[in-house]
C-alpha positions as CSV (number, residue, x, y, z in Angstrom):
1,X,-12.3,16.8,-15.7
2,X,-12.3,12.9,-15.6
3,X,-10.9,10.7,-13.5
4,X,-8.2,8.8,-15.5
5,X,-5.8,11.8,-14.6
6,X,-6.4,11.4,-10.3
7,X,-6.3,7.6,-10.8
8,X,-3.2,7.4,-12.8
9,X,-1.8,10.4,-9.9
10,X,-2.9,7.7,-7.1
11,X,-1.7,4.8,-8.8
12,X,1.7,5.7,-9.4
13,X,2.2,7.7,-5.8
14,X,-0.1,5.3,-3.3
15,X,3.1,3.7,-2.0
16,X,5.5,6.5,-2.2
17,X,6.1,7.8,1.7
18,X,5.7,11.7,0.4
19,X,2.1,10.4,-0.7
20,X,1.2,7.5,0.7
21,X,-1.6,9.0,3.7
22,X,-3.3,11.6,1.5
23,X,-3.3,9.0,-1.5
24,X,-5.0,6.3,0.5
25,X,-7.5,8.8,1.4
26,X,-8.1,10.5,-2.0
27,X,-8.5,6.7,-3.6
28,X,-10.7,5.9,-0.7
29,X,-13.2,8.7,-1.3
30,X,-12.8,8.5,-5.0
31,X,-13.4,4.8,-5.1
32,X,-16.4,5.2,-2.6
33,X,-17.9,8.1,-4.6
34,X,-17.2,6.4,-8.3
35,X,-18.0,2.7,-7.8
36,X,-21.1,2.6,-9.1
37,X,-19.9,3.7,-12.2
38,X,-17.0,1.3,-12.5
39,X,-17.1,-0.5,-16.1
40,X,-18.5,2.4,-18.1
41,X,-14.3,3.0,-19.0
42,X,-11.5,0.3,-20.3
43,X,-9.0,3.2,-18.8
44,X,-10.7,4.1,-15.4
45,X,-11.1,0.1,-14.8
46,X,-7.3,-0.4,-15.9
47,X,-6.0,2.4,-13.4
48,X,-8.2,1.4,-10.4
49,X,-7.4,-2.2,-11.2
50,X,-3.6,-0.5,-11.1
51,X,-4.4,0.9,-8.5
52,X,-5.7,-2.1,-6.3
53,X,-2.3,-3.9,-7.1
54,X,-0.3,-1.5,-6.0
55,X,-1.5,-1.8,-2.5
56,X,-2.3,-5.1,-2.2
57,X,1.6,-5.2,-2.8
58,X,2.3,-2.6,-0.4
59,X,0.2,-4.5,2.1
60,X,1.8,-7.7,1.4
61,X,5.5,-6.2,1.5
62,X,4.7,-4.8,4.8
63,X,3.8,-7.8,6.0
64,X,6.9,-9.7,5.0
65,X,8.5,-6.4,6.5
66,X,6.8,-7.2,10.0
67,X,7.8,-10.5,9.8
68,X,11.4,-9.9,9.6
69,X,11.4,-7.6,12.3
70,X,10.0,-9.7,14.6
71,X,12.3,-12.6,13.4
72,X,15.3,-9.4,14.0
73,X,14.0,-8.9,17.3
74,X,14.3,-12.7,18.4
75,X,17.7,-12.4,17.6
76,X,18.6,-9.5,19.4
77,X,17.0,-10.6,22.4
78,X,18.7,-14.0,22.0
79,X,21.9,-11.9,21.8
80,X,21.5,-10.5,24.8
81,X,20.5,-12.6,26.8
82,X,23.4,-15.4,25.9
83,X,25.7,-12.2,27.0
84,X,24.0,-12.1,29.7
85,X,24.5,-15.9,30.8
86,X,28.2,-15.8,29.9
């Protein structure tokens, strides 16, 4: 068994909700466990190098996310208390 067919599993599901938990943990492990042998494959590199883009564009959409909700929550709270006041 190789890898390419776990990465290629990981990179497409890392960011799905159904996935997301046990695929972080999976790639964690495999990446800990493999890394030394990173570069001995043009297709293991290309998935993990997949893979490493598709969270760092999970991680930045849920920042943007956070960001929103506190800028949502200002509003609110604004809302309220302007009824309050009138």
């Amino acid at each position: 068994m190789t890898l390419e067919p776990v990465l290629s599993f990981l990179a497409r599901h890392v960011t799905d909700p159904r996935f997301g938990q046990v695929a972080a943990d999976v790639a964690t492990v495999v990446l800990d466990i493999y890394s030394a042998n990173l570069g001995h494959s043009p297709l293991v590199d290309e998935l993990v190098a997949k893979l490493v883009t598709r969270v760092e564009r999970e991680l930045a959409f849920q920042r943007e996310l956070v960001k929103l909700k506190g800028a949502l929550e200002m509003t609110v709270a604004q809302a309220a208390m302007t009824q309050l006041t009138a």
